[in-house]
VEXDREN-2710 file (C-alpha; in Angstrom, 1 decimal):
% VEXDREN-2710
k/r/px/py/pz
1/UNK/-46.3/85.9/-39.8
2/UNK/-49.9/85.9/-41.3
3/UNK/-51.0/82.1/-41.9
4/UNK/-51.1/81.8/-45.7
5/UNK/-47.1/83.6/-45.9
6/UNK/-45.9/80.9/-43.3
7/UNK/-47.5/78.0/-45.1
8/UNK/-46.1/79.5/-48.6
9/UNK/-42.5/79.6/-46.6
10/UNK/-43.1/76.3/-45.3
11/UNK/-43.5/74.3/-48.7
12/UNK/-40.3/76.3/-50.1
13/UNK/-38.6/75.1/-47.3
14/UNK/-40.1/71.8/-47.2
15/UNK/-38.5/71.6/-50.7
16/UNK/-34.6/72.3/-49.2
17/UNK/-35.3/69.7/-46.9
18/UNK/-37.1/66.9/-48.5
19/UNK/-36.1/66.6/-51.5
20/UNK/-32.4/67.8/-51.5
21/UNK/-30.5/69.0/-54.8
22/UNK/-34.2/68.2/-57.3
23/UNK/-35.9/70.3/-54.4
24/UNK/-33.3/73.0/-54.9
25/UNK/-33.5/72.9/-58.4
26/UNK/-37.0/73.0/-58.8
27/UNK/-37.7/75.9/-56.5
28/UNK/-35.0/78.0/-58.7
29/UNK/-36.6/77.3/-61.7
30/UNK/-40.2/77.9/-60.9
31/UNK/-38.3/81.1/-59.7
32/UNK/-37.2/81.8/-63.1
33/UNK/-39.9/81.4/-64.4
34/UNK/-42.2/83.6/-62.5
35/UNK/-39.1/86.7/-63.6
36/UNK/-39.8/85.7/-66.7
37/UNK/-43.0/85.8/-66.9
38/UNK/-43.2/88.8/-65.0
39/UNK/-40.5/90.4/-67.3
40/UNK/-40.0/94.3/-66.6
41/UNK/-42.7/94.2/-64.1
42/UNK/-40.9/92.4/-62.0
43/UNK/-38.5/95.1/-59.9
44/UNK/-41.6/97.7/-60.3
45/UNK/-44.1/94.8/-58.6
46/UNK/-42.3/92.7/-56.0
47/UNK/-41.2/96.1/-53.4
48/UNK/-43.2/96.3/-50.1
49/UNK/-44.4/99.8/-51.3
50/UNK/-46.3/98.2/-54.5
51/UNK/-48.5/95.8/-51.6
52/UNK/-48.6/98.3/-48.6
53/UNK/-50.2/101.1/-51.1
54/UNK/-52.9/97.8/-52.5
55/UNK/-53.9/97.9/-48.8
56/UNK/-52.2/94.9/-47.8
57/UNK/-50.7/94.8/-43.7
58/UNK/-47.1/96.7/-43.8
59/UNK/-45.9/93.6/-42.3
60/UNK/-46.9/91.3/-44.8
61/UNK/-45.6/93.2/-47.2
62/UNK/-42.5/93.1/-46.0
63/UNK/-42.7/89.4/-45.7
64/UNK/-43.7/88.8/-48.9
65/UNK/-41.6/90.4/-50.4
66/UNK/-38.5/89.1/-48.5
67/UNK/-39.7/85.4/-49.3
68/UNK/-38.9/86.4/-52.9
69/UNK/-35.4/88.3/-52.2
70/UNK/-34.5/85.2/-50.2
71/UNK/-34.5/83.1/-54.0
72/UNK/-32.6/85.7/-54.9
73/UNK/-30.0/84.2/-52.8
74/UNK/-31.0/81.0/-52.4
75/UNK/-31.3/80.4/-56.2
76/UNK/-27.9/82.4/-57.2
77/UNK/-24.8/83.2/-55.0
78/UNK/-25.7/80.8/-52.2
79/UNK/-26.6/78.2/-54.9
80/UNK/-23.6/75.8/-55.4
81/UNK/-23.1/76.1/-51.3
82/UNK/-26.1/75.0/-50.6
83/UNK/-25.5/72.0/-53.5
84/UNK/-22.1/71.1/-51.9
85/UNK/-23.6/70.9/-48.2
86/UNK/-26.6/69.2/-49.2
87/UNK/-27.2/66.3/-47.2
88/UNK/-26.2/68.5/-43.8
89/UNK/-28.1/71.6/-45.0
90/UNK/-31.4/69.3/-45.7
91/UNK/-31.5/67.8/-42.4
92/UNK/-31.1/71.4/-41.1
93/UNK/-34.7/72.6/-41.7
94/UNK/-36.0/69.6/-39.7
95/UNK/-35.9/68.1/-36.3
96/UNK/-34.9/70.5/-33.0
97/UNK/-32.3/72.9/-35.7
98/UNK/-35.6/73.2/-37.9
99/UNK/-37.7/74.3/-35.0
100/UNK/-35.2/76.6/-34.1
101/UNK/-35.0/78.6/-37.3
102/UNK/-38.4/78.8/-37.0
103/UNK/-38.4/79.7/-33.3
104/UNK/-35.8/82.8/-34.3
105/UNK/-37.4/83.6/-37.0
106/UNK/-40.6/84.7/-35.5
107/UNK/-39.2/85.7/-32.4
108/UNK/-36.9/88.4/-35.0
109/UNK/-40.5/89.3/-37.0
110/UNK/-42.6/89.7/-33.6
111/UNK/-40.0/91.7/-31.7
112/UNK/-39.1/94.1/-34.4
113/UNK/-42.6/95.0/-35.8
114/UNK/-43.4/95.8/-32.5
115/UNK/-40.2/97.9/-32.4
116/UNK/-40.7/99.4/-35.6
117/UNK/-44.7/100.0/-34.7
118/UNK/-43.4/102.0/-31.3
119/UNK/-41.3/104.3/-32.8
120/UNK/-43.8/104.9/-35.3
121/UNK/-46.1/105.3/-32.7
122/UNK/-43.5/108.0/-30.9
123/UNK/-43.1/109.8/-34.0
124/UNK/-46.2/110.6/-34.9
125/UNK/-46.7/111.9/-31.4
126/UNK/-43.6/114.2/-31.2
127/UNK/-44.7/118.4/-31.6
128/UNK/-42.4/120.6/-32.5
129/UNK/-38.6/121.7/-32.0
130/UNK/-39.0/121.3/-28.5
131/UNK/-39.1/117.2/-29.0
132/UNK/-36.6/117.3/-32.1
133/UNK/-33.7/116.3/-29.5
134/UNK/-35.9/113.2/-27.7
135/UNK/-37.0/112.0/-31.0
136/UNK/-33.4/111.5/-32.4
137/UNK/-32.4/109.8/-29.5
138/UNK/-35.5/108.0/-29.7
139/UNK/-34.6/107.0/-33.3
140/UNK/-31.5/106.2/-32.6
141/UNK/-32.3/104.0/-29.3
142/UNK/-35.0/102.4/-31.3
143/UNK/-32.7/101.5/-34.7
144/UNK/-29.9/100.5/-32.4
145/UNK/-32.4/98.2/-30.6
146/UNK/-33.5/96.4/-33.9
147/UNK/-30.2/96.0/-35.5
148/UNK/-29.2/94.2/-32.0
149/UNK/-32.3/91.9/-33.1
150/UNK/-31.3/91.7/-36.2
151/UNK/-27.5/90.0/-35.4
152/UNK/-29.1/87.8/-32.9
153/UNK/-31.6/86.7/-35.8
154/UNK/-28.8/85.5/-38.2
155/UNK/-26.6/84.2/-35.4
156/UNK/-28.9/81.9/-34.7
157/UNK/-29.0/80.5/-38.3
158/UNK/-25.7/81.0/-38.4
159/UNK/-25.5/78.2/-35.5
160/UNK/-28.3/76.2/-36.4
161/UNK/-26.3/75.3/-40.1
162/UNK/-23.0/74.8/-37.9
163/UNK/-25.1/72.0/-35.5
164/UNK/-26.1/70.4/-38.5
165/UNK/-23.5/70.2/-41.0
166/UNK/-20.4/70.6/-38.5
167/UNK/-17.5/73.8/-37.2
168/UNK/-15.8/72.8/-40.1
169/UNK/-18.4/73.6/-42.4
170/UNK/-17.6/77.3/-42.5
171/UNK/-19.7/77.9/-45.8
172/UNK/-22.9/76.3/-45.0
173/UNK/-22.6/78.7/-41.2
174/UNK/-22.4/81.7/-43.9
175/UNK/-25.3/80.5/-46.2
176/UNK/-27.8/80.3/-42.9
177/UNK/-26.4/83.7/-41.7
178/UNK/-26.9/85.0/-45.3
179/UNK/-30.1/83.5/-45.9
180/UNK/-31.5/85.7/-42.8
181/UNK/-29.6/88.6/-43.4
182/UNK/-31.6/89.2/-46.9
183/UNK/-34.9/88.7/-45.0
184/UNK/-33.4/91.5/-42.9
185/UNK/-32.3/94.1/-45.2
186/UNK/-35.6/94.1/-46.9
187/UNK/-37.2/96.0/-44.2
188/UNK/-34.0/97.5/-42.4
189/UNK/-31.5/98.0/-45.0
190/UNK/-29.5/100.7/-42.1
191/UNK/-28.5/97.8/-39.8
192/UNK/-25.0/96.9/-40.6
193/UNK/-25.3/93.2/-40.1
194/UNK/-23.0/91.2/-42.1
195/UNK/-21.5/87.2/-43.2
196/UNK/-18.0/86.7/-43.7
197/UNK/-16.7/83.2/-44.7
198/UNK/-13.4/82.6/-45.2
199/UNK/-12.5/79.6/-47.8
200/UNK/-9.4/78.5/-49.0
201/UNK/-9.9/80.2/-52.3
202/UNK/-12.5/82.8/-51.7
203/UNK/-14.3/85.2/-48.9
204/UNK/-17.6/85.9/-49.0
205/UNK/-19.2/89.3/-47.8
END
């Protein structure tokens, strides 16, 4: 992840973890406020195309935009989770969990840019009908390959939020799972990874 992303991710974070519920809170609404502030804009600005065509890296592009889609989350549906696990999920972004989420984190971003930059690399050297067969199977190899990455990405969250607040804790396991899953489907909306928690009064997908 280029320097000045991860240090931007890094003081969000810092936020969830040092501060617990105000940290939460203030991270939503500085949030809301930048939507608001950006008004219509908004959807048309903050998509990976709007950067990548501004000459900005693909990558970071993605990233950027992914930090943004994660308040999305973080800041609505996953909200009052996070607010009834604070004190577990807190002390999840520090210590061995916290280097851990960063560990799988980058290991996802490295391993699938590079994935993503091979097939792009095979594509653009593919001629003809001849190759059309190769290539599919070269696509689909390389997309199956990814969305394996992918799972492995938000099962580690997904464990990393159970070591921390518990087996028990079914809904903080979903928030980590979710929380990478939406930096997922920003760049690879086609893999079908998925959180499922089952409460006594509600399952969420």
């Amino acid at each position: 992840m280029n320097l000045m992303l991860y240090l931007l991710l890094v003081q969000i974070e810092k936020f969830y973890q040092q501060k617990g519920v105000m940290g939460m809170r203030t991270v939503c609404k500085a949030f809301r406020q930048f939507k608001g502030c950006m008004g219509a804009e908004y959807s048309t600005c903050m998509i990976p195309s709007y950067f990548a065509t501004a000459s900005v890296p693909i990558l970071q592009s993605y990233q950027f935009v992914s930090i943004f889609n994660q308040m999305h989350f973080v800041c609505g549906a996953g909200l009052q989770i996070y607010l009834n696990n604070e004190a577990c999920m807190s002390q999840a972004w520090s210590g061995e969990t916290g280097n851990m989420l960063n560990a799988c984190r980058y290991k996802f971003e490295m391993s699938s840019n590079a994935a993503t930059s091979s097939q792009d690399v095979f594509l653009n050297a593919s001629d003809g009908r001849a190759n059309a067969i190769v290539t599919i199977r070269c696509v689909i190899v390389m997309s199956f390959h990814l969305c394996s990455l992918a799972n492995t990405y938000t099962s580690c969250f997904e464990q990393q939020f159970q070591q921390s607040c518990g087996t028990s804790s079914r809904d903080s396991q979903f928030w980590g799972c979710e929380y990478a899953r939406v930096n997922i489907f920003t760049r690879y909306p086609q893999c079908d990874v998925s959180c499922v928690c089952e409460s006594t009064f509600f399952i969420y997908k």
